[in-house]
C-alpha positions as CSV (number, residue, x, y, z in Angstrom):
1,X,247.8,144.2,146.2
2,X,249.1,146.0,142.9
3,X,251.6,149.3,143.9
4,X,248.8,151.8,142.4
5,X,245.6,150.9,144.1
6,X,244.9,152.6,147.8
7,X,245.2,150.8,150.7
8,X,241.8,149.7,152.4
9,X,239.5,152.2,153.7
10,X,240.5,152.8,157.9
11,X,237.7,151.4,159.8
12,X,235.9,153.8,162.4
13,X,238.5,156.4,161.7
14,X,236.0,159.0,159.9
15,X,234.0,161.0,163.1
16,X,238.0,160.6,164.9
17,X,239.2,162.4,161.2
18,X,236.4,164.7,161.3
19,X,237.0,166.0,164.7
20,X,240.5,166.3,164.5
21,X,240.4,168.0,161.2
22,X,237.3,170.2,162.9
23,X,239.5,171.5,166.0
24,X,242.7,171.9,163.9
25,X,240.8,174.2,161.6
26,X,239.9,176.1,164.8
27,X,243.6,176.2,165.9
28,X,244.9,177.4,162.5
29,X,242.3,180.6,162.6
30,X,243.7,181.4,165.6
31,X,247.4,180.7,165.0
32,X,247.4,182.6,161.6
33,X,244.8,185.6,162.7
34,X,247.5,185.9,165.5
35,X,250.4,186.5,162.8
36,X,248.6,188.3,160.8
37,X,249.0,187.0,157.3
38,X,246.2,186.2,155.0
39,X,248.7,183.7,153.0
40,X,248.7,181.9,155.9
41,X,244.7,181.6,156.5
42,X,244.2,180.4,152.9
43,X,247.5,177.9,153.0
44,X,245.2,176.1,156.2
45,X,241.7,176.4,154.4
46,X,243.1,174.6,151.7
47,X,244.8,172.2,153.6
48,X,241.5,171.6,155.7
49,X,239.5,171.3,152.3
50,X,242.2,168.6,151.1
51,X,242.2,166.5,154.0
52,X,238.9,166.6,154.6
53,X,238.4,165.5,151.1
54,X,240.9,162.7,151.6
55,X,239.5,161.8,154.5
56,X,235.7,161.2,153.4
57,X,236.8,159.6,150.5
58,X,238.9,156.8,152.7
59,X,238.1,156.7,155.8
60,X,234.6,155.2,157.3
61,X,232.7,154.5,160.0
62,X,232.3,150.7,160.2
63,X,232.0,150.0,164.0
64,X,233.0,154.2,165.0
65,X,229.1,154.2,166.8
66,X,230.1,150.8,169.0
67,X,233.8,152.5,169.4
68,X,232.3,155.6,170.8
69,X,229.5,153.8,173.1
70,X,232.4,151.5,174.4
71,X,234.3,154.9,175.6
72,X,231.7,157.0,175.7
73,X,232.2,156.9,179.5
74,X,236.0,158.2,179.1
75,X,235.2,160.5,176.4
76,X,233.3,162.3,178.8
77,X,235.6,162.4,181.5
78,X,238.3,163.1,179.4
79,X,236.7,166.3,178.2
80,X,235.2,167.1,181.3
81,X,239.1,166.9,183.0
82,X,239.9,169.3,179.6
83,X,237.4,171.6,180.1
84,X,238.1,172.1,183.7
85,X,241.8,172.1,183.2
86,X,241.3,174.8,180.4
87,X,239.0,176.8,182.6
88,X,241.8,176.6,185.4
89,X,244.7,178.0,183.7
90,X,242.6,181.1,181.8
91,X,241.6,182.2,185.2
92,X,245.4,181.8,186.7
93,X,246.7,183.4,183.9
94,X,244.0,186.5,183.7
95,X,244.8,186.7,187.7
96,X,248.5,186.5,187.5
97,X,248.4,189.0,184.6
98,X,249.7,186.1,182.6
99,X,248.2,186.1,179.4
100,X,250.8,184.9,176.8
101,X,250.8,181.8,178.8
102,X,247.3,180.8,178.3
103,X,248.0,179.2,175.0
104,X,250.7,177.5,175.6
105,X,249.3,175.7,178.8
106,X,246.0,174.9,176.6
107,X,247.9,172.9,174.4
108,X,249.4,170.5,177.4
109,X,246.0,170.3,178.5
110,X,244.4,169.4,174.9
111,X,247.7,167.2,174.9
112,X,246.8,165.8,177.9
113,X,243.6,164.6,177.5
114,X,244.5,162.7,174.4
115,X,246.2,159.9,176.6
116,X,243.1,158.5,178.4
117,X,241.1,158.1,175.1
118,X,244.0,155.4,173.9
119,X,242.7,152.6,175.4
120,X,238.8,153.0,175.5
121,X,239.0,154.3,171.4
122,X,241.6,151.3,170.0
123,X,243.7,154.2,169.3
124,X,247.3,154.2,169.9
125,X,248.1,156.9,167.3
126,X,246.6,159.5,170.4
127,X,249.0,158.6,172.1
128,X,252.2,160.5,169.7
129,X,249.4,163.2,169.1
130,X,249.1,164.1,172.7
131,X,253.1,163.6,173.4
132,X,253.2,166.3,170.8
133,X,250.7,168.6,171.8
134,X,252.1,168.7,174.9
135,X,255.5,169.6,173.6
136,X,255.1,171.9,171.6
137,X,253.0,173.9,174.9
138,X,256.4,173.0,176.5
139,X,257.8,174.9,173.4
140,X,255.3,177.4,173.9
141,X,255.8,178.0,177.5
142,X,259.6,178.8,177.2
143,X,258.6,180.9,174.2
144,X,256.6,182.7,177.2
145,X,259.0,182.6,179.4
146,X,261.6,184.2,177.3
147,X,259.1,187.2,177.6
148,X,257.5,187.1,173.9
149,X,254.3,188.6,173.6
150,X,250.8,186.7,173.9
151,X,250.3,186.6,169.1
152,X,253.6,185.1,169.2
153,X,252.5,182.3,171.8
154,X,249.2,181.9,170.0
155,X,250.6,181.7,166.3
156,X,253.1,178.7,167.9
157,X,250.5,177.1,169.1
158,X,247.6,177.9,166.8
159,X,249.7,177.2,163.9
160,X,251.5,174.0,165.3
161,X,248.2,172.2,166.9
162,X,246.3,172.5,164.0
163,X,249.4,170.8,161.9
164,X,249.4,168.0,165.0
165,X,245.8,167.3,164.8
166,X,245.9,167.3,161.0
167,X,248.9,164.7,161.1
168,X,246.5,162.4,162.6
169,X,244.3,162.3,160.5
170,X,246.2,162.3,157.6
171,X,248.1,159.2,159.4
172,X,244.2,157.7,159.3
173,X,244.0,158.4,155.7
174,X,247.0,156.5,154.5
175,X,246.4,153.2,156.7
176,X,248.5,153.7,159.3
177,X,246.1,153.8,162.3
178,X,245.8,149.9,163.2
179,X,241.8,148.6,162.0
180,X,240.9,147.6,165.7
181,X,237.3,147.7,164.9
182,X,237.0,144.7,161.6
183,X,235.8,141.6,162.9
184,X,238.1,139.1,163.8
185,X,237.7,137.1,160.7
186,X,238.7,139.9,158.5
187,X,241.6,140.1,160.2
188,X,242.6,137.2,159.5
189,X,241.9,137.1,155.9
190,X,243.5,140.5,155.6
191,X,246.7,139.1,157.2
C-alpha cells in the first residue's frame, strides 16, 4: 500500500460514526451553552462538520444492517437499562436537591451502557469509550462534590463527552476499529 493513499474504508462503522458524532454534538451544546462562550459553540460545529465529513467520506455500511439485527436485541436493552438509569438519577437528584450531580451521574450511565453493546456490535473500541465516559462522570462527580455549581458540572461533562464520542469515531475514520463484518475471504486476502 503506497504511504499517501488512505487506508480502506471501515466496514459497518458509518450509522456507529453517525450516532456517535449525533449525541456528541448534543453534549457539546450543552457543555459550551453551560460556559457560556460562543467560541466554544462554533469550535464544536466545526469539529462536528469535519468529522462528519470524514466520516461519510470513509466509512460505510457494508454489513452495519446484519450488525444491528444481530444486536438488535442488546441494543434495546442496553438503551432501555440507559433510559431507566437516566430517569433514576434526575429524580434522586431533583429530590435530594442535587442538581449539579445530575450530569455527572449521566455520563457513568451513558458510559455504562456502552459495555454490553461490545460483544453483540463486533466492537471493542466501546469498550475504552465507555471506560472513559465513566471517568470522566467520576471526574465530574468529585467536581460536585467539591461543591461547584451545576454549569461547571455540565460544561465537564458536556464538553468532555462530546470529545469522547467524537474520539470514536474519529478512531473509525482512520482504520483503527477492527473490520469484523468483511467476509472471511477478505480477510484473508487483506492479511
Amino acid at each position: 500500500m503506497n504511504a499517501f493513499s488512505p487506508p480502506r474504508a471501515q466496514h459497518g462503522t458509518l450509522g456507529s460514526g453517525v450516532i456517535l458524532l449525533f449525541f456528541g454534538a448534543v453534549w457539546w451544546l450543552v457543555g459550551a451553552i453551560a460556559l457560556g462562550e460562543a467560541v466554544v459553540l462554533v469550535a464544536g460545529l466545526a469539529a462536528v462538520v469535519a468529522l462528519s465529513v470524514l466520516a461519510v467520506r470513509r466509512l460505510d455500511n457494508i454489513g452495519g444492517r446484519e450488525a444491528y439485527e444481530r444486536a438488535a436485541p442488546a441494543y434495546r436493552t442496553a438503551n432501555a437499562a440507559q433510559a431507566a438509569g437516566i430517569a433514576a438519577v434526575v429524580a434522586v437528584c431533583v429530590a435530594t436537591g442535587g442538581q449539579q450531580w445530575i450530569p455527572a451521574l449521566v455520563t457513568v450511565v451513558v458510559g455504562a451502557h456502552f459495555f454490553p453493546l461490545v460483544r453483540p456490535f463486533g466492537r471493542p473500541e466501546y469498550r475504552w469509550t465507555g471506560a472513559l465516559l465513566i471517568a470522566l462522570g467520576l471526574a465530574g462527580c468529585v467536581t460536585a462534590l467539591a461543591g461547584a455549581e451545576v454549569t461547571t458540572v455540565l460544561t465537564l461533562s458536556g464538553l468532555g463527552s462530546a470529545t469522547i464520542l467524537w474520539g470514536t469515531t474519529a478512531w473509525h475514520v482512520v482504520g483503527g476499529a477492527p473490520d469484523a463484518s468483511a467476509a472471511p475471504h477478505e480477510r484473508e486476502t487483506a492479511g
